[in-house]
C-alpha positions as CSV (number, residue, x, y, z in Angstrom):
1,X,102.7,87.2,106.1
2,X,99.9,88.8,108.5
3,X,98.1,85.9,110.4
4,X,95.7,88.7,112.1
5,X,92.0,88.3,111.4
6,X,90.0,90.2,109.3
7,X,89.0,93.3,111.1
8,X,84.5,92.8,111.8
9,X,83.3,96.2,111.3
10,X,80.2,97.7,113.0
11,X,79.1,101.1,112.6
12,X,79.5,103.1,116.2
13,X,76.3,103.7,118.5
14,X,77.6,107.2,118.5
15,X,76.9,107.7,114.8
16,X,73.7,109.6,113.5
17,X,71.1,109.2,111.3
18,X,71.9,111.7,108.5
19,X,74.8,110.2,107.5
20,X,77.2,111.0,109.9
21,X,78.8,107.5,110.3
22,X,81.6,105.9,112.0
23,X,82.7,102.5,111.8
24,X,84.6,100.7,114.5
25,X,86.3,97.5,114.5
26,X,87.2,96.0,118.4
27,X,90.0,94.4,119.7
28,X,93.3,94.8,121.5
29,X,93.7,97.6,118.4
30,X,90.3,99.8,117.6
31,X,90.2,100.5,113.7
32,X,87.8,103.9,113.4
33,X,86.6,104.9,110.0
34,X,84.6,106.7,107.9
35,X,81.3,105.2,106.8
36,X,81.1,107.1,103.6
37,X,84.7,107.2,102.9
38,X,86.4,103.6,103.2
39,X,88.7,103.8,100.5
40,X,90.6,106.9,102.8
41,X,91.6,103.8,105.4
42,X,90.9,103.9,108.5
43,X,92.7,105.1,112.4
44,X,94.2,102.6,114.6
45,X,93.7,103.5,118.2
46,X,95.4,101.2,121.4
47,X,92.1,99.9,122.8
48,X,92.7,101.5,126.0
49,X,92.7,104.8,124.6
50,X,89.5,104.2,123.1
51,X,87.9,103.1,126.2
52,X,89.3,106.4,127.8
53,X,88.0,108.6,124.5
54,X,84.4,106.8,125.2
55,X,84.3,107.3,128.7
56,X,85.4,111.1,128.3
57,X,82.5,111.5,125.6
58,X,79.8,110.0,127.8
59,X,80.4,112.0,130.6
């Protein structure tokens, strides 16, 4: 049995008012999902790759 805690979810700076929404959960994993669709799961990205993906997209 999973002792992890329950992912906190926040929807991403980088999302947009018309409904273009991403929801991120950090930690040492990233959980990335889809506002609008959180019954489809979500991506689990290493942490540091995320850091590397934000850095890239604020270039």
């Amino acid at each position: 049995m999973s002792t992890q805690p329950k992912p906190t979810w926040h929807k991403s700076s980088y999302s947009t008012a018309n409904g273009s929404c991403v929801e991120v959960a950090e930690g040492s994993t990233v959980f990335v999902r889809d506002t609008e669709n959180r019954r489809l799961g979500h991506l689990d990205i290493p942490s540091t790759e995320w850091n590397a993906f934000l850095a890239l997209i604020s270039k």
